[in-house]
N, C-alpha and C positions, 0 to 999 in steps of 0.2 A: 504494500500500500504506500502513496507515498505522503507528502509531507502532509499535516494536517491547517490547512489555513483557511482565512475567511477575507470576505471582502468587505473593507469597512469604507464608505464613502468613498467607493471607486478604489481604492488601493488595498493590493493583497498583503496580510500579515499572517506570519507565523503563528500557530498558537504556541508552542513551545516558547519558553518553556514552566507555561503555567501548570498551576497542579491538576487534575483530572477533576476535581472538583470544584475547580475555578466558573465564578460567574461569568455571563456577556457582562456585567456591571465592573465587577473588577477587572475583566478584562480588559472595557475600556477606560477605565478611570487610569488607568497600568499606564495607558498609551497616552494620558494625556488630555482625553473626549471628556473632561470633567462635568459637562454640562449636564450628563445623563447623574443621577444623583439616588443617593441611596435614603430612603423616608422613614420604611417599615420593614424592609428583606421579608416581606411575606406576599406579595403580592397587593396591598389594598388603597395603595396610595397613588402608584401611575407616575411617581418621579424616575421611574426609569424607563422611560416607555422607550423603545427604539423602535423602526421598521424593518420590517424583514421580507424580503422578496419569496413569497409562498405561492403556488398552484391557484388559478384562479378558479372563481365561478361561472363567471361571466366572460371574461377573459385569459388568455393564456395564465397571466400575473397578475396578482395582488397583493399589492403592498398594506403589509398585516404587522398591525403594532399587536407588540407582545412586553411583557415587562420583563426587564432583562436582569432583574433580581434574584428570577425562579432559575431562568434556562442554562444549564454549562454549554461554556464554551464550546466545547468540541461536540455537542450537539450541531453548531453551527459550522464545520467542517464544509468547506466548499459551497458557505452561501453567500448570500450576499446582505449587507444590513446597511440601513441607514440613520444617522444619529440626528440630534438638534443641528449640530455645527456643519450637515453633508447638506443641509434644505437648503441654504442660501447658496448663491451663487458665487463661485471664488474671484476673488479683484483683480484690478487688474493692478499691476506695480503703481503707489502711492496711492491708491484709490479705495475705499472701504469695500464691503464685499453686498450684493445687491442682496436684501431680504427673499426671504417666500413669502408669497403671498398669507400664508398662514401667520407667520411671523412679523409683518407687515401690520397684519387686522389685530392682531392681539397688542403692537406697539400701540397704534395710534387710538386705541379703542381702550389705552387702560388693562390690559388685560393681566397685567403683572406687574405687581409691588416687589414683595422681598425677592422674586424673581426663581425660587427656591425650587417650586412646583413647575414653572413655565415650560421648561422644555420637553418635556413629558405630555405637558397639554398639547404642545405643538407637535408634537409627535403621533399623539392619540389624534388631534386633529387632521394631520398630513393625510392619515390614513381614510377619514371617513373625507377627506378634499377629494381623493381618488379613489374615492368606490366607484365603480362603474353601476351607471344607474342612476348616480348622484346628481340633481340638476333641478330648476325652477320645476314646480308642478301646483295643478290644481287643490288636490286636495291630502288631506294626512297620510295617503298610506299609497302613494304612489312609489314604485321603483322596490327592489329589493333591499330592504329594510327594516326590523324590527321594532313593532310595537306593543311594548306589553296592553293589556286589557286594564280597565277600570281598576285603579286601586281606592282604598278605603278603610276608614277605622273601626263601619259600621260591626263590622265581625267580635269586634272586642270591646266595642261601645266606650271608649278610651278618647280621650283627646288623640288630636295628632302631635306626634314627637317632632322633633328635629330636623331638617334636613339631610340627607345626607350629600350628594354634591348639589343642590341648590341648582341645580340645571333647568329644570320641569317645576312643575305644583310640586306643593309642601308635600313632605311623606307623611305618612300615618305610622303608627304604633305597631299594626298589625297591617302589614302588605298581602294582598292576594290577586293573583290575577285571575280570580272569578271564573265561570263558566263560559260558554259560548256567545255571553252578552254582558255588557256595561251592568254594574250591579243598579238597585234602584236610587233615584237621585242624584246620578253622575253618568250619563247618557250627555257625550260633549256634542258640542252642535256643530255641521256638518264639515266647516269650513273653519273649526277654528281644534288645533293642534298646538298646543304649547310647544312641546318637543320636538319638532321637524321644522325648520326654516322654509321659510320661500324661498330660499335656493336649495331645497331639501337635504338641509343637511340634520342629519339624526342625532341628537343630542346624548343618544342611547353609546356612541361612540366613545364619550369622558365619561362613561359610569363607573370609570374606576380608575380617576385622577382624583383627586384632593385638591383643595386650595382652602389655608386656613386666612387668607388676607382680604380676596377682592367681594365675597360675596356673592362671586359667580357671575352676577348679572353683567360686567363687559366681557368675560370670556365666553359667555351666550353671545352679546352683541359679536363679535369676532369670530366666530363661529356661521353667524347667519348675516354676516358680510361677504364669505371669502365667494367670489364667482366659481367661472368653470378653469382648468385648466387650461394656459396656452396651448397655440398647435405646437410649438418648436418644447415644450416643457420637458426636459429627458425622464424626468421618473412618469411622465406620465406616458411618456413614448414607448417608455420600457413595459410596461405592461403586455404592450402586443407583441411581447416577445417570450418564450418558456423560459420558468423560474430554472435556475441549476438544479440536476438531478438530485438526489441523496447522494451522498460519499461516502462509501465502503470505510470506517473508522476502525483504526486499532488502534488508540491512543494512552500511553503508558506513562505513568511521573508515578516517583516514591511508590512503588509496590499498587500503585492502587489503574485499575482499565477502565479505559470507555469506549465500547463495541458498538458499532453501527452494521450490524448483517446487511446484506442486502437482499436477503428472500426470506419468509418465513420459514421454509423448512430447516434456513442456516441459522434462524432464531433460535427454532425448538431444540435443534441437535444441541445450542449452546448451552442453553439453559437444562440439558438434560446431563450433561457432561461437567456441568460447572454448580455447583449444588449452591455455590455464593455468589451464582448472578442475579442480579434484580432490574428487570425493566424496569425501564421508566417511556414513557410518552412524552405527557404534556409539560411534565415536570411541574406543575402546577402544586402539586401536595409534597413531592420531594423534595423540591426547592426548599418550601417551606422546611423539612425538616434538617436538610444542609448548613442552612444559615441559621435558624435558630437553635435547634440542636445539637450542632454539628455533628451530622450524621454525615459518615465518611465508609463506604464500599467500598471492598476492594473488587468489583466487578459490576458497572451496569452496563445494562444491553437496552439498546435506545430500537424501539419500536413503530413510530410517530410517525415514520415515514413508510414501514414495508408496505409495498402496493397491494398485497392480498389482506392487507385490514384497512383499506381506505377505500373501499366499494362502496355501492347504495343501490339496492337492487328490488326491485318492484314486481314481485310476482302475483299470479293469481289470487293465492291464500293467504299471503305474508308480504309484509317490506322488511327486506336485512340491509341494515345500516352497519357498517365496518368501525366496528373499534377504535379504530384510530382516526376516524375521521374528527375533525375538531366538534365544537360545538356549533361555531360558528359556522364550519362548511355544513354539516348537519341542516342547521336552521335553514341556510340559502337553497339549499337542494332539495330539501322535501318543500318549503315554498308552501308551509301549511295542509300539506297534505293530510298530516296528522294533528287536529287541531291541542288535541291535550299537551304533547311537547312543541305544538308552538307557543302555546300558554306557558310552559314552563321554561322556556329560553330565557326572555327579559330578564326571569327572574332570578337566571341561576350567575351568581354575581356578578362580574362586570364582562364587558364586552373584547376588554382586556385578556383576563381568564381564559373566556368564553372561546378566545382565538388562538390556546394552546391545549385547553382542558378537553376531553375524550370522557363517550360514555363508558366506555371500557375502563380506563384509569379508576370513575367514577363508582362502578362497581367491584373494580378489584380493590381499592384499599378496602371495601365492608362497613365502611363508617355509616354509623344509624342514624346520622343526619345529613346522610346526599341527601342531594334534590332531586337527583334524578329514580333512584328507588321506585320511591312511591309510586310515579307515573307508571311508571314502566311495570309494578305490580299491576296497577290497575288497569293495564292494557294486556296482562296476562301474556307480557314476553319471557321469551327463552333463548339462553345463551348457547354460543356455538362455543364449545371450549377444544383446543384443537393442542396434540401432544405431537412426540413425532411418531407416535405411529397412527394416528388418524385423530376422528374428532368425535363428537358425542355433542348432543344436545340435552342438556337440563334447564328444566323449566326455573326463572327466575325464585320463583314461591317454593323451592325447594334448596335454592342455590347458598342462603345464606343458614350456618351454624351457630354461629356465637358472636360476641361481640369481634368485629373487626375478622372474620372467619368465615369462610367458605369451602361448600368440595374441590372447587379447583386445585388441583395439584402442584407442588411447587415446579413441574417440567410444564407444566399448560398454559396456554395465553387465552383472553376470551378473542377470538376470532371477530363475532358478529353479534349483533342483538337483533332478533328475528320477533318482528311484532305482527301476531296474524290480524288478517282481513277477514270478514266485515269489521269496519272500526265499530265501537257503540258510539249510537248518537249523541248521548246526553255525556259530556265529559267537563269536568271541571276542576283545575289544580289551585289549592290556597294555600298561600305559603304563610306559617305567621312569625314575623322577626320585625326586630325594634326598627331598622332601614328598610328603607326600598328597593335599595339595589349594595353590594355586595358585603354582606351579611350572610350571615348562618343560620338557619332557620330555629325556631324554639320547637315548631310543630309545622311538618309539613303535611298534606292530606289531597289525594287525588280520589277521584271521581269516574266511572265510568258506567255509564247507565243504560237499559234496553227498555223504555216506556213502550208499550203498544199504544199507538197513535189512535186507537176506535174505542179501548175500554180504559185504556188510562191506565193499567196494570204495571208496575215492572216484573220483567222478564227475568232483567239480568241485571245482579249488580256485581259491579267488580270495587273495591275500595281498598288503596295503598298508602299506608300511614309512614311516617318518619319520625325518631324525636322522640318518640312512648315507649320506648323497647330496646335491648341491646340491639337489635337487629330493623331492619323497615321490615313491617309485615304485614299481611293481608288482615283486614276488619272482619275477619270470617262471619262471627255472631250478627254482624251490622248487616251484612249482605246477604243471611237468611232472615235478617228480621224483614228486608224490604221486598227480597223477593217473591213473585204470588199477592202482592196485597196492591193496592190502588197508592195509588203516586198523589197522596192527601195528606194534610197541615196534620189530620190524626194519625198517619204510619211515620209520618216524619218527625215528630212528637215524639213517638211509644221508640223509632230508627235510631236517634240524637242521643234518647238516655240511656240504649244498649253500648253504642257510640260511644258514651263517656267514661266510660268501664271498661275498651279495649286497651292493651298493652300495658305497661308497665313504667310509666311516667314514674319523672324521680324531681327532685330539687335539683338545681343545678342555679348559677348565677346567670343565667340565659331566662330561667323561668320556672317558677313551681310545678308541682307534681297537678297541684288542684288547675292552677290557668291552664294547663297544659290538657287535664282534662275538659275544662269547660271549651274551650277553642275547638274541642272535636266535635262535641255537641253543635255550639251554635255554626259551624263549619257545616253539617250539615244543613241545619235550617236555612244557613244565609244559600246554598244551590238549590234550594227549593223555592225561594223566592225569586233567585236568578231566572231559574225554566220555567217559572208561572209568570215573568214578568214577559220572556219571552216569547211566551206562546198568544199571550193576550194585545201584544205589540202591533 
């Protein structure tokens, strides 16, 4: 293999000879790129945001902010990134160097005091400047774009809390993105979208930047100033051109590896030969433990990129969505096809995360407060677990044992997450956490419902809890109490307080054992007024 290097603002650097656990953060602060800044080393701040040249959706490339806190460098083995200091334009001899337009709207608009946070925003921002798709439109939800549903306090009958970036409307106490309709009394009106700019830019793109100075409202304004791209603009030029392959990684310091296979059958043999290898993906959850932990392996095997977990595949019975694909490509590719994880994207923390985090990663750490669990219970998926000597299919609802524990075996990777078809009509995810957007939920709760449309009966219920239990687990008792009886304020009533008695709710500094229970209760009532509000609509 040969040297392991990256391209930082057009110029190639050695990564050598940092440690195998080295950040893109410290990598570049190493070089000098100071601008990129370290806030929280856990992901939730966005002062390190860089761009990174990824596979497009829409186009060959897209240039994808990620926070360079989480990801090791030699993850980034033969790619390309671009930093605050790469957006503007180099000078020419005695002359200053020409802004980006991003950079530009945030000066003259205010958009940065201590300046601390700034580059990161412009970075988060660069990224949703060149989304493709991105441009003037009529109305909120044009173009390929994410918009969560209705949120509200009404779920927990709590004032509203705090802000969290102060981008959008106030947050609530208890966030949820509701059922397949605006909850009652927050139904916006047709033409007016706080979050999307008339020049459609998604404000959903800094939900996971920080700023403790300006207040947010001129880095909105600079946000829904910046136009479209010039023609001659290079990073936007570069899009119509394919991102760099993966690169074949063996990279070695101090006894410790960083392996990039390039097939998954060269994944499995490794991990089956190597008993102290630990994939990693998104790096999203191991990042975190690197930097704050310092948890140091002597062997990870980087996954993120092999082409046989980064499918999306639409069959008759089922859609299997690949592992590795981000969230973010996720979201853009199914395009709503699955409305319950479209409900659950916004929400699952920021769009940062979102654009290295994997449903795969998301169910192999086992942590009893994914987000994505629950959903994915209540849609009655099952995972493709794939060794080297073939694969197996286990049904999600069987897949987790204990806290942070699964059958997966240490030689197995989860392949795919298979969600069959017919979807259920009636779906609704409510997440409950003190912020709106990247947060940990105290109590998460998915929905998935089969009402006969002539007698009003449910048919089917499927329900996926988080946050009550070592483990996310189906509401079984809740889903016999509703199934067989009429879809009425009395089954939903007698459904609520079986409902409040599922799982295993504890104290924690997130939330009591009791709020925790009542939230599941009034969780259901508040989808019950969701589907009567929308059928009478």
């Amino acid at each position: 293999m040969t040297e392991a290097r990256i391209t930082v603002n057009g110029r190639q650097a050695s990564i050598a000879p940092a440690p195998a656990h080295t950040t893109v953060l410290d990598f570049l602060r190493e070089r000098g790129l100071t601008g990129t800044k370290e806030g929280c080393a856990e992901g939730e701040c966005g002062a390190c945001s860089v761009l990174v040249a990824r596979p497009g959706v829409h186009k060959p490339t897209d240039w994808v902010a990620v926070n360079a806190c989480l990801v090791p460098v030699a993850a980034l083995d033969g790619q390309e990134v671009v930093t605050a200091e790469g957006l503007a334009t180099p000078a020419e001899p005695g002359t200053p160097p020409t802004l980006h337009p991003v950079q530009e709207e945030m000066a003259v608009r205010g958009g940065s005091q201590c300046g601390y946070c700034t580059p990161g925003f412009v970075c988060s921002m660069a990224a949703e400047y060149y989304r493709p798709g991105r441009g003037p439109h009529d109305g909120p939800h044009d173009g390929p774009h994410d918009g969560p549903e209705a949120v509200d306090s009404e779920i927990t009958g709590l004032e509203t809390d705090a802000q969290t970036t102060g981008l959008g409307t106030d947050t609530d106490t208890a966030t949820d993105t509701g059922a397949n309709c605006p909850a009652p009394g927050h139904t916006p009106a047709p033409d007016v979208d706080p979050e999307h700019g008339p020049n459609g830019f998604d404000l959903h793109a800094l939900s996971g930047n920080l700023c403790r100075c300006t207040g947010y409202r001129p880095i909105r304004d600079a946000a829904f100033a910046v136009g479209e791209p010039a023609p001659d603009d290079p990073l936007a030029r570069r899009r119509d051109q394919a991102p760099p392959e993966p690169a074949p990684t063996r990279y070695t310091r101090d006894g410790s590896t960083f392996l990039r296979p390039a097939t998954l059958a060269e994944a499995l043999r490794l991990l089956r030969e190597r008993p102290d290898a630990v994939p990693v993906a998104g790096s999203t959850d191991f990042g975190v433990e690197v930097n704050i932990r310092s948890r140091r392996e002597r062997c990870v095997v980087a996954i993120d990129r092999l082409p046989e977990l980064r499918t999306l595949h639409l069959a008759s019975d089922h859609i299997e969505i690949g592992a590795a694909l981000t969230l973010t490509e996720t979201e853009r590719r199914l395009d709503g096809e699955v409305p319950l994880l479209a409900a659950l994207f916004p929400q699952f923390a920021s769009r940062l995360i979102r654009n290295g985090a994997t449903l795969g990663g998301n169910l192999g750490t086992g942590s009893p407060i994914g987000d994505s669990p629950p959903v994915l219970l209540a849609l009655e998926a099952s995972l493709v677990l794939a060794d080297a000597d073939g694969e197996r299919v286990v049904p999600l609802a069987e897949y987790f044992t204990g806290y942070r524990q699964s059958v997966r075996r240490p030689d197995e990777l989860i392949r795919a997450v298979r969600v069959p078809l017919p979807l259920a009509p009636v779906t609704g995810f409510h997440k409950i956490a003190k912020r709106r957007f990247d947060d940990i939920s105290s109590v998460a709760v998915a929905f998935a419902l089969d009402i006969d449309a002539t007698e009003g009966v449910v048919r089917k219920a499927r329900i996926g809890l988080g946050g009550v239990a070592a483990t996310p687990i189906r509401a079984l008792a809740t889903e016999a109490a509703l199934e067989g009886r009429p879809w009425t304020p009395e089954t939903v009533e007698a459904a609520a307080r079986v409902l409040r008695g599922e799982g295993t709710p504890m104290d924690d500094h997130r939330a009591s054992a009791l709020y925790r229970s009542a939230m599941l209760g009034r969780s259901l009532s508040k989808l019950y007024a969701q589907t009567t509000q929308a059928v009478s609509s």
